[in-house]
PyMOL commands that place a pseudoatom at each C-alpha (Angstrom):
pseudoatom trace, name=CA, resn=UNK, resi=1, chain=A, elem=C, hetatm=0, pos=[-160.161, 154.236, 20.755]
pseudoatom trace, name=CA, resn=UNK, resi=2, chain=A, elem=C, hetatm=0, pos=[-156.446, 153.148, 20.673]
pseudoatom trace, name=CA, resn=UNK, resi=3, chain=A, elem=C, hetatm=0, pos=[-154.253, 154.318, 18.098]
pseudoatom trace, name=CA, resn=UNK, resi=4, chain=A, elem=C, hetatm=0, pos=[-150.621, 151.973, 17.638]
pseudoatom trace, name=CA, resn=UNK, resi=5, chain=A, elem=C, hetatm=0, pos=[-147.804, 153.056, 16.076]
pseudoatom trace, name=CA, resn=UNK, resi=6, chain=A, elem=C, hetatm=0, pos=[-144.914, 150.250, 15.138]
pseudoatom trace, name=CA, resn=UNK, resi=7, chain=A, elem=C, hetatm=0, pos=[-141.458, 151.552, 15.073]
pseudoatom trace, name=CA, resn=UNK, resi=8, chain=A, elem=C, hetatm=0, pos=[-139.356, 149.552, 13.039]
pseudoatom trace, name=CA, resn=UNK, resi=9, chain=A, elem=C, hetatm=0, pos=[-135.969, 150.693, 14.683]
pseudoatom trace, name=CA, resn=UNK, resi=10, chain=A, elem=C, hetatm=0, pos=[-136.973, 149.793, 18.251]
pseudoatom trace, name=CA, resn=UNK, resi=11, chain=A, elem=C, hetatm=0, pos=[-139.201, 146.845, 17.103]
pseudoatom trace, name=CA, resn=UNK, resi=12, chain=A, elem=C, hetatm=0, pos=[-141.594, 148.584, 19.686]
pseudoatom trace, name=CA, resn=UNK, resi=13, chain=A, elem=C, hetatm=0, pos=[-145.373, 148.899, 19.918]
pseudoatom trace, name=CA, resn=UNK, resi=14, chain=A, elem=C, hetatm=0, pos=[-145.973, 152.103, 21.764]
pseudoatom trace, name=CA, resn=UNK, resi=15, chain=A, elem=C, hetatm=0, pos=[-149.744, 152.113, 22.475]
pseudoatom trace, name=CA, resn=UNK, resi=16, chain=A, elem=C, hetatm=0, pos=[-151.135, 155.640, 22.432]
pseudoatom trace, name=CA, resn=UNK, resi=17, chain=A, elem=C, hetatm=0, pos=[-154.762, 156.507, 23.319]
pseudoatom trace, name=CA, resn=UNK, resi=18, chain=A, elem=C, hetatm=0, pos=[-156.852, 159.123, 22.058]
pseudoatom trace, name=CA, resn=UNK, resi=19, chain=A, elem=C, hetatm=0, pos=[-156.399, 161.858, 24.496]
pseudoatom trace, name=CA, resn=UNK, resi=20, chain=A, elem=C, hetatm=0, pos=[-151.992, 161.024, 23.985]
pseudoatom trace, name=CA, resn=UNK, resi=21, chain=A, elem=C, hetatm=0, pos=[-152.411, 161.932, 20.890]
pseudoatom trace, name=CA, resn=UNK, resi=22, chain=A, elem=C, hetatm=0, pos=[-154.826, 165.054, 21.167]
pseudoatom trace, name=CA, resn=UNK, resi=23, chain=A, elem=C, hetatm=0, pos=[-152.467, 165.982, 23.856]
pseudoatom trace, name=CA, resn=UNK, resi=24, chain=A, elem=C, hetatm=0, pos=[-149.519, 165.224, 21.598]
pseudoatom trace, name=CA, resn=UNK, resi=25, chain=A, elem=C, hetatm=0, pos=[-150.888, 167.427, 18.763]
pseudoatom trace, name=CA, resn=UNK, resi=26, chain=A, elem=C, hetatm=0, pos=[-151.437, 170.291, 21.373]
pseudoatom trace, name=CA, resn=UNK, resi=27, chain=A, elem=C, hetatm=0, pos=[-147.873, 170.229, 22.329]
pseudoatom trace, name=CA, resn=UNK, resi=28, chain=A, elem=C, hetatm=0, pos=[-146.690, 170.596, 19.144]
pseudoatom trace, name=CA, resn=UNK, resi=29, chain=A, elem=C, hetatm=0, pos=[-148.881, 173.389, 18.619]
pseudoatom trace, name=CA, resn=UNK, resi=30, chain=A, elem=C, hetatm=0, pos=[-148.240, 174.957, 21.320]
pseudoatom trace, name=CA, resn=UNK, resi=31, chain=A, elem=C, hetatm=0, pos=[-144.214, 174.975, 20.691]
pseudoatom trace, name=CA, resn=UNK, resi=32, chain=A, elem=C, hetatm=0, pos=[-144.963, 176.561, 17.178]
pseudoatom trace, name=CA, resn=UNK, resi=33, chain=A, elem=C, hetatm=0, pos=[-146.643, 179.330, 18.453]
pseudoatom trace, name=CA, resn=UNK, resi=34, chain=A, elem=C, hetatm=0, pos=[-144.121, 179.996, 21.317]
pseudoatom trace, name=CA, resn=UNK, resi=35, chain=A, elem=C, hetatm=0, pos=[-141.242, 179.983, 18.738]
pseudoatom trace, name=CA, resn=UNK, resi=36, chain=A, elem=C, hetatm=0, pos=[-143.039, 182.038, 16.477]
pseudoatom trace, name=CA, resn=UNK, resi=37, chain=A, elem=C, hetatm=0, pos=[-144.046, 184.568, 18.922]
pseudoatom trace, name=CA, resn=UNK, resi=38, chain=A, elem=C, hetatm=0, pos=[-140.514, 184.841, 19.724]
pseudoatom trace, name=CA, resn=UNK, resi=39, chain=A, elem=C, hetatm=0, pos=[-139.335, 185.706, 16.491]
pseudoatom trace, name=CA, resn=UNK, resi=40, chain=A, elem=C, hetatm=0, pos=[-141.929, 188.123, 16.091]
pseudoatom trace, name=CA, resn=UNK, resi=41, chain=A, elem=C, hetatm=0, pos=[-140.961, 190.031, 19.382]
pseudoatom trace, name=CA, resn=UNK, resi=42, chain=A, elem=C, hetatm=0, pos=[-137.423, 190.155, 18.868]
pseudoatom trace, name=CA, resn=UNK, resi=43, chain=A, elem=C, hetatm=0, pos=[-138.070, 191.118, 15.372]
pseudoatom trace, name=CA, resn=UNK, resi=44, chain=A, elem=C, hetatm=0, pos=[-140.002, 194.403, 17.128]
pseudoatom trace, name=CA, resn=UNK, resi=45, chain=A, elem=C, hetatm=0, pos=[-137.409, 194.982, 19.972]
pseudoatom trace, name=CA, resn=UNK, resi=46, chain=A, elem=C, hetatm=0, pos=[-134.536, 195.162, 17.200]
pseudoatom trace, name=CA, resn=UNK, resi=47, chain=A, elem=C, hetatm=0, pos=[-136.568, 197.321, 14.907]
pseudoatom trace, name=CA, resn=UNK, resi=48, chain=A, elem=C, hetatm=0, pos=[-137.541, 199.549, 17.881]
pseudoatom trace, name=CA, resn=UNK, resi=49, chain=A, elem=C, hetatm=0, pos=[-133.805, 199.463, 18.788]
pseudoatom trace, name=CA, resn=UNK, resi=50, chain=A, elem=C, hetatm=0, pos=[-131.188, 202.330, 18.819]
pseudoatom trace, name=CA, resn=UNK, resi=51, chain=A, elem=C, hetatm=0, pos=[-127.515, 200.998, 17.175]
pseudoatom trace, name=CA, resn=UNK, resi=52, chain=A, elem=C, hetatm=0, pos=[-125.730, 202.070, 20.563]
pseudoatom trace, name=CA, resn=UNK, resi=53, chain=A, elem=C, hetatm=0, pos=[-125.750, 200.044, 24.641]
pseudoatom trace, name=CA, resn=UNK, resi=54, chain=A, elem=C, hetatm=0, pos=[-129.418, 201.295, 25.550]
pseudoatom trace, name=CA, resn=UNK, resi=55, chain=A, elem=C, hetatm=0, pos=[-130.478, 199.565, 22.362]
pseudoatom trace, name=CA, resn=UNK, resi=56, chain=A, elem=C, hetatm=0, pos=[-128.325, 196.085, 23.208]
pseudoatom trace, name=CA, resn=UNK, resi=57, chain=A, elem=C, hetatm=0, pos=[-129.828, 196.632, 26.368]
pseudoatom trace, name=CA, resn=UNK, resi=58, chain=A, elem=C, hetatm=0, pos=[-133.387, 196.305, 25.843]
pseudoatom trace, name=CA, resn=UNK, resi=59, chain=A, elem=C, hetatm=0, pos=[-132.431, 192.964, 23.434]
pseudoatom trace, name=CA, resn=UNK, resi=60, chain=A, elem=C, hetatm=0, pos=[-130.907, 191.743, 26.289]
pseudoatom trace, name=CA, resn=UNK, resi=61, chain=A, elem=C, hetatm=0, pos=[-134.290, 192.579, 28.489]
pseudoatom trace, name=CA, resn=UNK, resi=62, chain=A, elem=C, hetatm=0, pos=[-136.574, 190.764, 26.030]
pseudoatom trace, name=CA, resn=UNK, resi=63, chain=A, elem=C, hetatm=0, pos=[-134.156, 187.343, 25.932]
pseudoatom trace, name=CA, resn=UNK, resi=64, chain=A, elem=C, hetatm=0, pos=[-133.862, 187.494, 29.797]
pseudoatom trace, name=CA, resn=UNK, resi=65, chain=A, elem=C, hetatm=0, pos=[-137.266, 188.009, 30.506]
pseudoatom trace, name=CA, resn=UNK, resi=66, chain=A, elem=C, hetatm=0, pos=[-138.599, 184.956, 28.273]
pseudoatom trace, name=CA, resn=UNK, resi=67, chain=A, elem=C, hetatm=0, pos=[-139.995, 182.335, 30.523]
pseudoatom trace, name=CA, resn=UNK, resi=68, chain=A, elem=C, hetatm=0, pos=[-140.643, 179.933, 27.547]
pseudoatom trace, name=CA, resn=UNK, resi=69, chain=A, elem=C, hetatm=0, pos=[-137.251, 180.009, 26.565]
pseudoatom trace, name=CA, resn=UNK, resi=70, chain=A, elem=C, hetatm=0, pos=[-135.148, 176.768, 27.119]
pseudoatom trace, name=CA, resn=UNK, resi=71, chain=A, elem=C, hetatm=0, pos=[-131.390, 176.101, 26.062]
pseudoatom trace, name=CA, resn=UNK, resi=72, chain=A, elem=C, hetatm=0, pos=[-130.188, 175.059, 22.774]
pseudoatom trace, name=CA, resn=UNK, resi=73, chain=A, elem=C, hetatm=0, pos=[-127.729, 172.239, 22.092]
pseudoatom trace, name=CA, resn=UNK, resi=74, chain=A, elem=C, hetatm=0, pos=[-125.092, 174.305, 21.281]
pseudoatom trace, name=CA, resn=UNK, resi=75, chain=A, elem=C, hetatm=0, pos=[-125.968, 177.614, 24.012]
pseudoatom trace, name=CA, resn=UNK, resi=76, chain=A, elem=C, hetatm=0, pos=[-122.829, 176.045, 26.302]
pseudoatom trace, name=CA, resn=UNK, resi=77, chain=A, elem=C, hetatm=0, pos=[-120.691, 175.988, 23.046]
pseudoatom trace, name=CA, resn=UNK, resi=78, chain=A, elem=C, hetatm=0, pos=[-121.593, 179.466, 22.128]
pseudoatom trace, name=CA, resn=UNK, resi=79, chain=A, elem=C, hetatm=0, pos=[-121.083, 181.010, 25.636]
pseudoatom trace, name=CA, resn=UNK, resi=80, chain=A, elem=C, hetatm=0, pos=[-117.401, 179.360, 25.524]
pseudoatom trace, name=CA, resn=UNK, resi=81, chain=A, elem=C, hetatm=0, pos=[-116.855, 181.046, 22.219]
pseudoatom trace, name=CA, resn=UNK, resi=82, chain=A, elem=C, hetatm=0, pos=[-117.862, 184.929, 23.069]
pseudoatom trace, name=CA, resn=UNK, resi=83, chain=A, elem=C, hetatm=0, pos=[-116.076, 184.512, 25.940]
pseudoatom trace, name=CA, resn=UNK, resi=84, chain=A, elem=C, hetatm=0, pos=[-113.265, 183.329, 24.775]
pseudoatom trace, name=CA, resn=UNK, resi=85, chain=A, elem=C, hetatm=0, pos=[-113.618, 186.314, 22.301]
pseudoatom trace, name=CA, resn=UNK, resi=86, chain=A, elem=C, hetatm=0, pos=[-114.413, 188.844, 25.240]
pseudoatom trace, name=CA, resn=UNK, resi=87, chain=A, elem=C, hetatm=0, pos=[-111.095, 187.727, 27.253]
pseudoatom trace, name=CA, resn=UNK, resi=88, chain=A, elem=C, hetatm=0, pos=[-109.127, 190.659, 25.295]
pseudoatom trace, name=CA, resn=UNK, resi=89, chain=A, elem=C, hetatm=0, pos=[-111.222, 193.053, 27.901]
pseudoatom trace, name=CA, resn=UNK, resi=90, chain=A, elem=C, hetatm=0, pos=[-108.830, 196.152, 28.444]
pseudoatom trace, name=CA, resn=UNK, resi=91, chain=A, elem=C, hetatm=0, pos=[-106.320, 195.310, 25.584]
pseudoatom trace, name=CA, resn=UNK, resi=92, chain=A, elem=C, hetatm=0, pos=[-104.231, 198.515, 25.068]
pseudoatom trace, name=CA, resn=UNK, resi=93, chain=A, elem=C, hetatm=0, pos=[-104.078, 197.309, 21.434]
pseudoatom trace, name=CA, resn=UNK, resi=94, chain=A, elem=C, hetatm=0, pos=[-107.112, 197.402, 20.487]
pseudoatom trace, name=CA, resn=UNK, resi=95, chain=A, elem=C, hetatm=0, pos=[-108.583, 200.629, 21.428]
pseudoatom trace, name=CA, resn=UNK, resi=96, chain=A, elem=C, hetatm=0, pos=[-110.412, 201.853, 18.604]
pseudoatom trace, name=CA, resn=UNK, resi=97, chain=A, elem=C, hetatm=0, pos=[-113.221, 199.242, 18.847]
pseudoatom trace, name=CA, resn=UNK, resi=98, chain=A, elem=C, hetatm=0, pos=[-112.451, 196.971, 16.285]
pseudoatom trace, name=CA, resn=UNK, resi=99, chain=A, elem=C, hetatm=0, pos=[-111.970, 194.327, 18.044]
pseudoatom trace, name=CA, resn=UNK, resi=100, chain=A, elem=C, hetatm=0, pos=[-113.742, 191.559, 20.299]
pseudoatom trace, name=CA, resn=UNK, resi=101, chain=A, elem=C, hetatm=0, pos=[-117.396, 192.938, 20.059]
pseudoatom trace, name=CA, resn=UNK, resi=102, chain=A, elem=C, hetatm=0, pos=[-116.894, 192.872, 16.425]
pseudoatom trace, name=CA, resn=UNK, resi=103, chain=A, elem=C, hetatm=0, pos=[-115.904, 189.140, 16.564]
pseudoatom trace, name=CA, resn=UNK, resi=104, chain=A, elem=C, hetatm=0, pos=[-118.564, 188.758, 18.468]
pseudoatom trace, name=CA, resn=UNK, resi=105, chain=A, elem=C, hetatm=0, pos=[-121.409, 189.683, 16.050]
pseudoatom trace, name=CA, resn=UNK, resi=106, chain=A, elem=C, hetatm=0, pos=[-119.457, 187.934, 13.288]
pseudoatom trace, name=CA, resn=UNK, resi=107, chain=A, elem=C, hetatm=0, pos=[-119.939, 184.652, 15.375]
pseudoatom trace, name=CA, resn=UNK, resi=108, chain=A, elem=C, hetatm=0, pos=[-123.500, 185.400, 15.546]
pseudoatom trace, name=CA, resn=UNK, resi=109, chain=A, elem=C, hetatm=0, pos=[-123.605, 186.052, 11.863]
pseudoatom trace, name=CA, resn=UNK, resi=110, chain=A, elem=C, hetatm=0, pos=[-121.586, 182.563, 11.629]
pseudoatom trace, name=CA, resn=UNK, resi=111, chain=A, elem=C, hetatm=0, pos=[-123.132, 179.926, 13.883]
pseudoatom trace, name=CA, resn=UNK, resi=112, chain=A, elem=C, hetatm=0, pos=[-126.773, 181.122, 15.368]
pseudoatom trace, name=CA, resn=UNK, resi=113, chain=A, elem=C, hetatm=0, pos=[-129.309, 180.196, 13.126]
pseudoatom trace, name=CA, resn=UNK, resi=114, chain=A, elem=C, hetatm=0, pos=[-132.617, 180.568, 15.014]
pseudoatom trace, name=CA, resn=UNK, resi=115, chain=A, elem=C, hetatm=0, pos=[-134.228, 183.699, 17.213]
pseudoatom trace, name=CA, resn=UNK, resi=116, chain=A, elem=C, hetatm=0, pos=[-134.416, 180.861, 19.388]
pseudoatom trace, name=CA, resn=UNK, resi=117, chain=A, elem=C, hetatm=0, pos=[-130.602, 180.367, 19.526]
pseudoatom trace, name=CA, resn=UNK, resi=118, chain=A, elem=C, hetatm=0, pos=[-130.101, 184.661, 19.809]
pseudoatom trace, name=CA, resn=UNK, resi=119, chain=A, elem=C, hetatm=0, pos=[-131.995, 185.072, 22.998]
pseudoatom trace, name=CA, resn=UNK, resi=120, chain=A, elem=C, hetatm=0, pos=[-130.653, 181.490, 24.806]
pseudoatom trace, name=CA, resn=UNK, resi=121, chain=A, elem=C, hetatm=0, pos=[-127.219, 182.971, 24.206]
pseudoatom trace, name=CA, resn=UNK, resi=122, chain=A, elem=C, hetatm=0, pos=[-128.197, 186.363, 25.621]
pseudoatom trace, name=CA, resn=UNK, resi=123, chain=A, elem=C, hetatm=0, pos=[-130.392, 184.206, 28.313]
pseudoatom trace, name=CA, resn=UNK, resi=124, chain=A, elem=C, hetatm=0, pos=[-128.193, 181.857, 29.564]
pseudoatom trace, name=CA, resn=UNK, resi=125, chain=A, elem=C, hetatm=0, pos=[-124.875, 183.352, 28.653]
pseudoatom trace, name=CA, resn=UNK, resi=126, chain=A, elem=C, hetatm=0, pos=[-122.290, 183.418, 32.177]
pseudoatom trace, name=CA, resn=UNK, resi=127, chain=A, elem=C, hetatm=0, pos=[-118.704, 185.207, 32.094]
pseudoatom trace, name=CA, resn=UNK, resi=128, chain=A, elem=C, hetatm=0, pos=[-116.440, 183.287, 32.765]
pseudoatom trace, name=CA, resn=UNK, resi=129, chain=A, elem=C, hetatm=0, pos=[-113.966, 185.788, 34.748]
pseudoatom trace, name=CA, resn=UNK, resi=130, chain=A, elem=C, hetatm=0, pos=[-111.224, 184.208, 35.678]
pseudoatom trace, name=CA, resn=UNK, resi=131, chain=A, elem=C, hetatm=0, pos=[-108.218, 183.487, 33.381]
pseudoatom trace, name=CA, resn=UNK, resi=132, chain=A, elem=C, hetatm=0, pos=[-105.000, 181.934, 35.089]
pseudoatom trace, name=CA, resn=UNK, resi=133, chain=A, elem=C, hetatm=0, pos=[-106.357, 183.806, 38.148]
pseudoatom trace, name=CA, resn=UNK, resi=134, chain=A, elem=C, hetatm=0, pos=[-106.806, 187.193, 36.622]
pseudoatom trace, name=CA, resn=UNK, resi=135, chain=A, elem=C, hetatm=0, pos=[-110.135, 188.576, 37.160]
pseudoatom trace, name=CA, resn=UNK, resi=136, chain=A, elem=C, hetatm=0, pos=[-111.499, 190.910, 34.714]
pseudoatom trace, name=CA, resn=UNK, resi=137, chain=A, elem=C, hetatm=0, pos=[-114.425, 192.773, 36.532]
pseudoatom trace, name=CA, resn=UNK, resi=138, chain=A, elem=C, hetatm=0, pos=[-117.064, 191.703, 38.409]
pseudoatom trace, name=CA, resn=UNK, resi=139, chain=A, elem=C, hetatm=0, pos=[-118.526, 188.083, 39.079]
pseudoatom trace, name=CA, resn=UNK, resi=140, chain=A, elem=C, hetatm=0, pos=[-121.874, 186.829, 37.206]
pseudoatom trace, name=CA, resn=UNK, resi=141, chain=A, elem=C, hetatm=0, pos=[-121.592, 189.165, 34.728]
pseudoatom trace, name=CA, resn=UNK, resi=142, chain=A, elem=C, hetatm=0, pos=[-124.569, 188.690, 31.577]
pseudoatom trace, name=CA, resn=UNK, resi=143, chain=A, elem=C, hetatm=0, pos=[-124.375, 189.717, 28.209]
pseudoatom trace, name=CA, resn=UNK, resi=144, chain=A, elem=C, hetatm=0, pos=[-124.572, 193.074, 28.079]
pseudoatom trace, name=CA, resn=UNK, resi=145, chain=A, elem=C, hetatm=0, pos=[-122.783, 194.137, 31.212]
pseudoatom trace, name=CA, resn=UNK, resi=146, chain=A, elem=C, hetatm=0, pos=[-120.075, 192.076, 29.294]
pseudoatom trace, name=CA, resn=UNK, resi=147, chain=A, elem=C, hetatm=0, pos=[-120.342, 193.442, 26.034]
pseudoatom trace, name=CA, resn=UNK, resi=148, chain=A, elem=C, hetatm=0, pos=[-120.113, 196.855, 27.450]
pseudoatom trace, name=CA, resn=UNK, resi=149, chain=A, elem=C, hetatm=0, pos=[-117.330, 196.156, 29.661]
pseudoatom trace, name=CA, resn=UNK, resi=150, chain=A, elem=C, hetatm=0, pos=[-115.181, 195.016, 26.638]
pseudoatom trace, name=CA, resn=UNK, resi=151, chain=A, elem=C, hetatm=0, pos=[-116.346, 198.640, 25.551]
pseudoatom trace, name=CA, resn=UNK, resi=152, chain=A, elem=C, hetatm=0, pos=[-115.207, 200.548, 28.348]
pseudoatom trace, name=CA, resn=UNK, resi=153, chain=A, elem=C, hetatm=0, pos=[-111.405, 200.797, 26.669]
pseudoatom trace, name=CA, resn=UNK, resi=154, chain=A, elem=C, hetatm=0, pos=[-112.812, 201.873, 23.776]
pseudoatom trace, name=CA, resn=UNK, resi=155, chain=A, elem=C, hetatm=0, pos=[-112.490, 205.056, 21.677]
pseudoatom trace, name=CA, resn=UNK, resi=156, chain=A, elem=C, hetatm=0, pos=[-115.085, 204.339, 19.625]
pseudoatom trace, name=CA, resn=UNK, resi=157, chain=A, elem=C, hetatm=0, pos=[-117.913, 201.741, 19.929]
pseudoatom trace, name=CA, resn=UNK, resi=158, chain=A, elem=C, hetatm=0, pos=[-120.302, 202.827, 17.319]
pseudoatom trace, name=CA, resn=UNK, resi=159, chain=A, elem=C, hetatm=0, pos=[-119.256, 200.582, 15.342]
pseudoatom trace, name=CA, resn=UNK, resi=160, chain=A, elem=C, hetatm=0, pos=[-119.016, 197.154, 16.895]
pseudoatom trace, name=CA, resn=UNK, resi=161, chain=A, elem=C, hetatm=0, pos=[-122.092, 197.808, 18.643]
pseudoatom trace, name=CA, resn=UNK, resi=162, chain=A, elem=C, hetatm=0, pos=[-124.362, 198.230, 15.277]
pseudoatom trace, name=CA, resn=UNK, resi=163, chain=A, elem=C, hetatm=0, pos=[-122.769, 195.198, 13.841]
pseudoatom trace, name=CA, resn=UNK, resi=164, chain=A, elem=C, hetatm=0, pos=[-123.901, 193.382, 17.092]
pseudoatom trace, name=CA, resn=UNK, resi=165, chain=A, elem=C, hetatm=0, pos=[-127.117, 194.724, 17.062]
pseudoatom trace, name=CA, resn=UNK, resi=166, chain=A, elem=C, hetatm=0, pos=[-127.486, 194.310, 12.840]
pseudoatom trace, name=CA, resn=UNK, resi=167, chain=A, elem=C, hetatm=0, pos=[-125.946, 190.542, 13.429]
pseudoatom trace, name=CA, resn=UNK, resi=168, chain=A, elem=C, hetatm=0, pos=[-128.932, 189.898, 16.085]
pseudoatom trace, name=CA, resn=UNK, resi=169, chain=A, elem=C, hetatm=0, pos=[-131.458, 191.683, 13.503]
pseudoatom trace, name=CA, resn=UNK, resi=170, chain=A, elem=C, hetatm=0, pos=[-130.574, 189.661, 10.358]
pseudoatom trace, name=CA, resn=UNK, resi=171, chain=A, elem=C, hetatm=0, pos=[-131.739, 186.636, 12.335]
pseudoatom trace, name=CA, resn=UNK, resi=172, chain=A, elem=C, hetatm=0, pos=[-134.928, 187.653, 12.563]
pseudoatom trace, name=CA, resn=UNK, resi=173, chain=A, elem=C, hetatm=0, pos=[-135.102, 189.780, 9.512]
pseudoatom trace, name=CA, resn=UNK, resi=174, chain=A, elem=C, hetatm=0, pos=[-135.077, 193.224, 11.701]
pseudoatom trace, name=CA, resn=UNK, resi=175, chain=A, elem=C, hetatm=0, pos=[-133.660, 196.590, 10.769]
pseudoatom trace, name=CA, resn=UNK, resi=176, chain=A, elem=C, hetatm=0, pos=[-132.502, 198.396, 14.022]
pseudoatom trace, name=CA, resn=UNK, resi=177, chain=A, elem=C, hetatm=0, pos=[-132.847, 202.197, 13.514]
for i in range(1, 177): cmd.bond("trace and resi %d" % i, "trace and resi %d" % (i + 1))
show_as sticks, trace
zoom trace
């Protein structure tokens, strides 16, 4: 049995047999699930999560080790952002931790809409070390070991860390503990 389906924008007949379309169907199916098992275990890491870097950590874990995970349209445009929001690493003015990790969440709050989008930035995310040839730690750095290595200044990083961790959370309706 052949199925047709006319698209009027194209002016194209694309012929589809039965088994396209089962397969089709499946596919979709399939994606559904994926995404919504997603949600569901980030939703448990962040509940299970302490508000401090052991917590970020294990976020970070769960996002890296997704297989089914692929990059968003707007990952590369995210990446650019935090790091251009991480290049303050070390800044003598801002040593009470208001500062960069903080901006950080509050562009997660902003601009990620999906679980799916949380975990490709935390996936795929690169630092991008050098600034007019200043390096600013180590090379391949991922999100956490940058996140903490804005922290290192610090006197106290409490604070930005929960509202990363609460920012990450709200997309998936978690509560971190």
């Amino acid at each position: 049995m052949d199925i047709y389906i006319k698209k009027y924008i194209m002016k194209k007949i694309v012929r589809l047999t039965e088994s396209d379309l089962v397969r089709l169907v499946k596919r979709v199916i399939s994606e559904q699930n994926d995404s919504a098992s997603l949600s569901k275990g980030l939703k448990m890491v962040v509940n299970n999560a302490s508000l401090d870097l052991n917590g970020l950590k294990t976020i970070c874990n769960f996002c890296k080790g997704r297989a089914d995970l692929k990059q968003q349209t707007n990952t590369g445009q995210l990446i650019t952002k935090v790091n251009k929001l991480l290049s303050g690493i070390e800044n003598p003015v801002n040593l009470m931790g208001g500062g960069s990790v903080s901006n950080v969440a509050e562009l997660i709050n902003k601009e990620v809409k999906t679980p799916e989008e949380v975990c490709a930035l935390i996936k795929f995310y690169y630092n991008q070390k050098s600034l007019v040839g200043l390096s600013f730690g180590g090379d391949d750095e991922d999100f956490y070991e940058a996140i903490s290595d804005d922290l290192t200044t610090k006197v106290n990083t409490t604070e930005p860390l929960r509202r990363l961790i609460t920012s990450i959370g709200s997309k998936v309706g978690a509560q971190p503990k």
